[in-house]
C-alpha positions in Angstrom: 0.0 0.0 0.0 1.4 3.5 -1.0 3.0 5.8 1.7 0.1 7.9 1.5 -2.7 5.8 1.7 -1.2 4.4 4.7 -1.2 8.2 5.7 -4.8 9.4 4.8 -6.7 6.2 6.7 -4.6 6.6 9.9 -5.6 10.3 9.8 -9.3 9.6 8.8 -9.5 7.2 11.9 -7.8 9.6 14.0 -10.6 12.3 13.0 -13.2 9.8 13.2 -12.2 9.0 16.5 -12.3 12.3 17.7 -15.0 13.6 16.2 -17.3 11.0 15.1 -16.7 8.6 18.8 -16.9 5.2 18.6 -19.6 2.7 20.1 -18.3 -0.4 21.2 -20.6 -3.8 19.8 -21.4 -6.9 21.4 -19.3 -8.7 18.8 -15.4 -9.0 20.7 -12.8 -6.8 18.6 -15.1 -4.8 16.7 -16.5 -1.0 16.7 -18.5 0.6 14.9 -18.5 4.4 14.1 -21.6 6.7 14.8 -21.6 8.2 10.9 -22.3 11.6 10.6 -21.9 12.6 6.8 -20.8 16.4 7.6 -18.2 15.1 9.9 -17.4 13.0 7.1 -16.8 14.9 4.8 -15.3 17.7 6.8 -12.6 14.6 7.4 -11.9 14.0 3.5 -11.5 17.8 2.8 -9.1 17.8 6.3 -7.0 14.9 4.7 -6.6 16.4 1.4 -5.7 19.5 2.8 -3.2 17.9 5.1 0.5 20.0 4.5 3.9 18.9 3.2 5.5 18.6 6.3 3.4 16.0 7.4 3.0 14.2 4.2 6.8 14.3 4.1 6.7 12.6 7.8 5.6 9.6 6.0 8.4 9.3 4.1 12.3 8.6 5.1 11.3 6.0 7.6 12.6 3.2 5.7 16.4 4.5 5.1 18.8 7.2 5.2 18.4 7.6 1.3 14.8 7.7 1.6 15.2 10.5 4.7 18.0 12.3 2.4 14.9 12.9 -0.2 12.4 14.2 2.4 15.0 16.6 3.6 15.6 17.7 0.0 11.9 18.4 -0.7 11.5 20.4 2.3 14.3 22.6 1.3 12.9 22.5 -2.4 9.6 23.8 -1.2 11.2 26.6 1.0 13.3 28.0 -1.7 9.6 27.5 -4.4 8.3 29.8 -2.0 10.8 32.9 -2.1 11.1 32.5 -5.9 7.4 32.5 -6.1 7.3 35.6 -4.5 10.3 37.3 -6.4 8.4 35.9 -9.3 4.7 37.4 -8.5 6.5 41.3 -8.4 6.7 40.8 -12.6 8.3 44.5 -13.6 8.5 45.3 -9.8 11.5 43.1 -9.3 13.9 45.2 -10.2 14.2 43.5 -13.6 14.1 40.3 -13.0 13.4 39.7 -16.9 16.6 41.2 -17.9 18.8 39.5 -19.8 22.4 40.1 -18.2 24.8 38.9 -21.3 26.2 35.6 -20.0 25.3 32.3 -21.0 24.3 28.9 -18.9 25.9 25.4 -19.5 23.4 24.9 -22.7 24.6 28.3 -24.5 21.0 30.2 -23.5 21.3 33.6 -22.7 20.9 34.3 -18.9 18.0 36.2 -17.2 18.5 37.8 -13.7 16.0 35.8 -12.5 17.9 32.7 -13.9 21.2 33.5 -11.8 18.7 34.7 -8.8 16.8 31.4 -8.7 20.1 29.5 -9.2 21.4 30.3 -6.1 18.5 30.3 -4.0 17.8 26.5 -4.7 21.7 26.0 -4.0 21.9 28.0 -0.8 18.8 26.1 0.5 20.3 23.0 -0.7 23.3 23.7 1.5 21.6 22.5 4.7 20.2 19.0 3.0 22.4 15.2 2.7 23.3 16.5 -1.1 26.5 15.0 -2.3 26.2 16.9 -5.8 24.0 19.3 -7.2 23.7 19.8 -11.4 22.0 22.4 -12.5 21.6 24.1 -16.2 22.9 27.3 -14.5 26.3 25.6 -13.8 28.4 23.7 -16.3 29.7 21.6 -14.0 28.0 19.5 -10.9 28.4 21.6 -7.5 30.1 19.4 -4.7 28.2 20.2 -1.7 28.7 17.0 1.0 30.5 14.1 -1.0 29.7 11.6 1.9 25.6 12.5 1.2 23.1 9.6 0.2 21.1 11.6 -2.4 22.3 14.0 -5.6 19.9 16.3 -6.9 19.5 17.6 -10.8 17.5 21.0 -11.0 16.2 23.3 -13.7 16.0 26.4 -11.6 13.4 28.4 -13.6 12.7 26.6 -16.6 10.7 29.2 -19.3 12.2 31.7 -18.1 12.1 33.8 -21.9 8.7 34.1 -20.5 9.0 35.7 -17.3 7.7 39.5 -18.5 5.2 38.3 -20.6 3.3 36.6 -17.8 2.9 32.8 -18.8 3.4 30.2 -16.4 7.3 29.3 -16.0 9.0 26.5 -13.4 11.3 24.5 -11.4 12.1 20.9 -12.0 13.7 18.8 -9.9 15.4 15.3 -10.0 16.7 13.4 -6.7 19.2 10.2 -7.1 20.8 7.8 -5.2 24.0 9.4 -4.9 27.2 6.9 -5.9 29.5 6.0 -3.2 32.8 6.9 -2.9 32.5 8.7 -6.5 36.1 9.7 -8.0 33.9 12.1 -10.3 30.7 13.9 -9.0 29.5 14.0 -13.0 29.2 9.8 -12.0 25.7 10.7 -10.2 24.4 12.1 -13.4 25.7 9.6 -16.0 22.7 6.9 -15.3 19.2 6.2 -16.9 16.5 7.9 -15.5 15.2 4.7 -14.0 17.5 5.3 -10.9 15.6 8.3 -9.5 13.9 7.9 -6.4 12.2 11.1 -6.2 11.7 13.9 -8.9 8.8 16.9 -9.4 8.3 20.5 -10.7 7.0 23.7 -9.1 4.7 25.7 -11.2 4.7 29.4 -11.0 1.6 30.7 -12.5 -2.0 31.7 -11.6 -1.0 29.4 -8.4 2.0 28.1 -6.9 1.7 24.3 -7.1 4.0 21.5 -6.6 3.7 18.6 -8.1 6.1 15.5 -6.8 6.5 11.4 -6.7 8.5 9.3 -4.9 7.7 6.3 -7.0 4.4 5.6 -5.4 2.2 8.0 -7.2 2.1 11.7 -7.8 0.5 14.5 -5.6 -0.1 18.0 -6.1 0.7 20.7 -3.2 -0.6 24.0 -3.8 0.6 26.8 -1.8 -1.7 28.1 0.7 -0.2 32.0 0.2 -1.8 32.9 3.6 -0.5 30.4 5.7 2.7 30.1 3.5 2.9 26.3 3.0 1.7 23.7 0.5 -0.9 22.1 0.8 -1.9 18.5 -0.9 -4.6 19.6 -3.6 -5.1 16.5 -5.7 -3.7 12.8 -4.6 -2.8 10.3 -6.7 -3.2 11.9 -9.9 -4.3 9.3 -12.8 -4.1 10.7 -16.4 -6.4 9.5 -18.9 -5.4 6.9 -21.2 -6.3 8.5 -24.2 -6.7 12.1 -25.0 -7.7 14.1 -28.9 -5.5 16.9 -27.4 -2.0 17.2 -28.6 1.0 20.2 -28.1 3.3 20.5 -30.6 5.0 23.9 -32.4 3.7 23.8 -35.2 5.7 26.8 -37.1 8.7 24.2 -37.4 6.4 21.9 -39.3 9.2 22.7 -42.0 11.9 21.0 -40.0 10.0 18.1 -38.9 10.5 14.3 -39.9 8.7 12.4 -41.8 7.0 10.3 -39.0 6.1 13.8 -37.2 4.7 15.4 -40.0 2.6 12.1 -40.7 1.2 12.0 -37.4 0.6 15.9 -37.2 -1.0 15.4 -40.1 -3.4 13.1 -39.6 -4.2 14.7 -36.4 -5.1 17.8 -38.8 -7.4 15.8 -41.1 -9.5 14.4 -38.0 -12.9 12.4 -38.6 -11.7 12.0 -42.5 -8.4 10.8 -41.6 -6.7 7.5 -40.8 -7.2 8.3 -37.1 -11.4 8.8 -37.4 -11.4 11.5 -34.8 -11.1 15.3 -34.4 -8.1 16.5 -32.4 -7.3 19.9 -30.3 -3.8 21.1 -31.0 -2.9 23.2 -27.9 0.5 25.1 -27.5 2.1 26.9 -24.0 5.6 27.2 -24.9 6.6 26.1 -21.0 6.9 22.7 -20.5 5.9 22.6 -16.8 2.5 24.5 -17.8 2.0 21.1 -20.1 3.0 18.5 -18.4 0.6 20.1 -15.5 -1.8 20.1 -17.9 -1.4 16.7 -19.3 -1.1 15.3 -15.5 -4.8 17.6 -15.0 -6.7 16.6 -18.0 -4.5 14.1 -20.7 -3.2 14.8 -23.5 0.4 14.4 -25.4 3.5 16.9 -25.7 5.6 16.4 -28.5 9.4 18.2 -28.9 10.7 16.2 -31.8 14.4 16.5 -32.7 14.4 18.4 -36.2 16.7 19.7 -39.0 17.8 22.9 -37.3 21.2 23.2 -35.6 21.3 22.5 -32.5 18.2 20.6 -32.8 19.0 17.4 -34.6 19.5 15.5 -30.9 16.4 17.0 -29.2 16.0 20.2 -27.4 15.2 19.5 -24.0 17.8 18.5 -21.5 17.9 14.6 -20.1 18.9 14.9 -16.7 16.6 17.7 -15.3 14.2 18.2 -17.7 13.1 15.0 -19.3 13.9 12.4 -16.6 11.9 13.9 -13.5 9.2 14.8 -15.8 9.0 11.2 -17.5 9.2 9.6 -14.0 6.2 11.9 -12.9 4.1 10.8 -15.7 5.1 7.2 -15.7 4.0 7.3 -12.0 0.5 8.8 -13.1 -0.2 5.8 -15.5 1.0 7.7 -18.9 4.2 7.0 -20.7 7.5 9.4 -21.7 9.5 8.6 -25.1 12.4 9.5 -27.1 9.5 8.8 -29.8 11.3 5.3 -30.3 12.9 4.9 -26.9 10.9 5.1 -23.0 13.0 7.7 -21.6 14.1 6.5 -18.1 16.1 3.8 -20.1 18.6 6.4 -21.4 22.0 7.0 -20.7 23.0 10.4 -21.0 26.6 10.3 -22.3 27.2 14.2 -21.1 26.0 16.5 -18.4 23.5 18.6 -20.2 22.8 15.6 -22.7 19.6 16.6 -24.6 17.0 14.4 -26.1 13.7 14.3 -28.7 10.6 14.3 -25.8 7.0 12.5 -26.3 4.7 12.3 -23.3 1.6 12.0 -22.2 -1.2 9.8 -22.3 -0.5 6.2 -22.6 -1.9 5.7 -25.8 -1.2 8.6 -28.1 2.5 8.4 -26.8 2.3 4.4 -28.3 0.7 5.3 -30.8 3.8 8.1 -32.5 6.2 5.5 -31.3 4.0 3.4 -34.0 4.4 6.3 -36.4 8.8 6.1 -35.9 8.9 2.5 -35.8 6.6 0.4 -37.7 8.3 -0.9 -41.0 5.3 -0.9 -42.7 4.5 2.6 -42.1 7.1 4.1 -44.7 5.2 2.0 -47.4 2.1 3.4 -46.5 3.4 6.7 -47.2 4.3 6.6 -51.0 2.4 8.0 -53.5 1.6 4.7 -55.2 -0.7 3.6 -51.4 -2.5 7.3 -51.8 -4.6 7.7 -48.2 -3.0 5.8 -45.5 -5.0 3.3 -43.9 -3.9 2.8 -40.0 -6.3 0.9 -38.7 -3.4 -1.3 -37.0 -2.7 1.7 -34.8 
């Protein structure tokens, strides 16, 4: 049974206890509880508005790995906070949009905010069992405690081009088994993204909301900006199996391969088409803003490696992009790609290693892997076949 579970009964026979009384039967061992179905509910909206500390108390009991993570998501949550409010001051931060003419480890221009948010996450990360810390701010991993169980990969503010124009931007966060007695700190890094044991993103938009796993399902924390701490919003978040929504830019249709293109396209021709249903194409340019909205409602993200430099391995980075993202949908039933390869399987062979990204709903993910792999599929796309038929998809 999941960590949490465990968690919401013992608090929901706690309440019951205290509110709701128990009666004791003639029957030896067993009670039974006076229902009341205000006091009921009241429980259930207590529950799911329990806070991260104590969700966090029901984890770390098992080892000093497993403690390690629940200290680093404290200190994760503490630093979301301050950025969240540096964040919500937009032009009143002293220009925090500013670009400020150096680059990060990945050759993107630097923000203020980038360098600000970079060293809060560090500094809080300071007082937490973190052997290494790699960020996209930093070409090389940051040795904070070498002896340390865990080794965290961060994003500090990932969208961060969109910081003045108001859209949703991020943090997101990977946490690993750090390896002992490493020669090299870039050894915690250079693994599939199987070996996590924690990962999540903060979302800094019309709310704060944090959204972590640590392998037994994904929960979302909102921040409660009155009280100042998170509070669990949705549990166990399930994403629907199948979805007619897809998110892809579509202005570098030009660039695209062929099996992109295809399946773009017969998204575009809907009920006529080879897939015989209308699709929504949606578009947020932040990739915490859809994977939020994939985790909320379903759906698929496509970033497809294309023919433009730089982009011919993929655009988004492995380590702390792709890997705690992939883990959190994994965790919420859906599935994460290279569009021919599952994700956490991949072994970045650099740092700030990039890689082609598909997730989302279980099915539509399967079903462009289809569209890369199938050796049939080339055939049906001559000229000589005319309108594909796909009805082995």
């Amino acid at each position: 049974m999941k960590l949490y579970s465990i968690y919401f009964i013992w608090q929901l026979v706690t309440l019951a206890r205290c509110h709701c009384g128990w009666r004791r039967t003639g029957r030896p061992g067993l009670v039974t509880l006076r229902f009341n179905q205000k006091l009921w509910t009241k429980m259930l909206a207590t529950a799911r508005n329990l806070d991260l500390d104590a969700f966090l108390a029901t984890v770390g009991r098992e080892d000093e790995t497993s403690a390690a993570a629940g200290a680093v998501l404290r200190q994760i949550a503490s630093a979301a906070i301050e950025v969240a409010q540096l964040i919500s001051l937009g032009q009143l931060g002293e220009g925090i949009g500013i670009a400020v003419g150096t680059q990060n480890s990945d050759g993107d221009t630097q923000k203020k905010i980038d360098i600000l948010a970079n060293e809060m996450f560090i500094d809080f990360l300071r007082g937490c069992p973190v052997a290494a810390v790699l960020s996209e701010e930093l070409s090389l991993p940051l040795v904070l405690d070498p002896a340390a169980p865990v080794a965290v990969a961060i994003d500090p503010l990932d969208g961060s081009s969109n910081i003045d124009n108001a859209s949703a931007v991020g943090t997101i966060f990977s946490i690993i088994p750090a390896i002992a007695k490493a020669t090299d700190p870039a050894e915690h890094f250079l693994r599939p993204g199987h070996h996590q044991i924690a990962a999540g993103f903060v979302i800094y938009g019309s709310q704060t909301s944090l959204v972590l796993t640590f392998c037994d399902g994904v929960h979302v924390f909102t921040l409660d900006r009155e009280a100042v701490v998170f509070r669990l919003a949705i549990p166990n978040v399930s994403i629907p199996q199948d979805s007619v929504e897809y998110a892809i830019n579509a202005s570098n249709y030009r660039h695209w391969g062929d099996s992109v293109r295809a399946y773009v396209d017969d998204c575009v021709t809907g009920i006529d088409g080879p897939l015989a249903r209308n699709h929504n194409m949606r578009w947020m340019a932040s990739l915490v803003a859809e994977a939020y909205r994939i985790l909320a409602r379903g759906g698929v993200f496509l970033y497809p490696a294309d023919q433009r430099p730089g982009y011919l391995a993929g655009r988004l980075r492995l380590n702390y992009e792709a890997n705690p993202i992939s883990l959190l949908i994994e965790q919420a039933g859906g599935a994460a790609t290279d569009a021919t390869q599952r994700i956490l399987d991949r072994r970045p062979t650099e740092l700030h290693a990039r890689t082609p990204f598909v997730f989302g709903s279980f099915e539509p993910v399967h079903r462009i892997v289809r569209y890369h792999t199938d050796p049939q599929f080339s055939a049906e796309r001559a000229p000589l076949f005319g309108r594909r038929g796909l009805m082995r998809l």
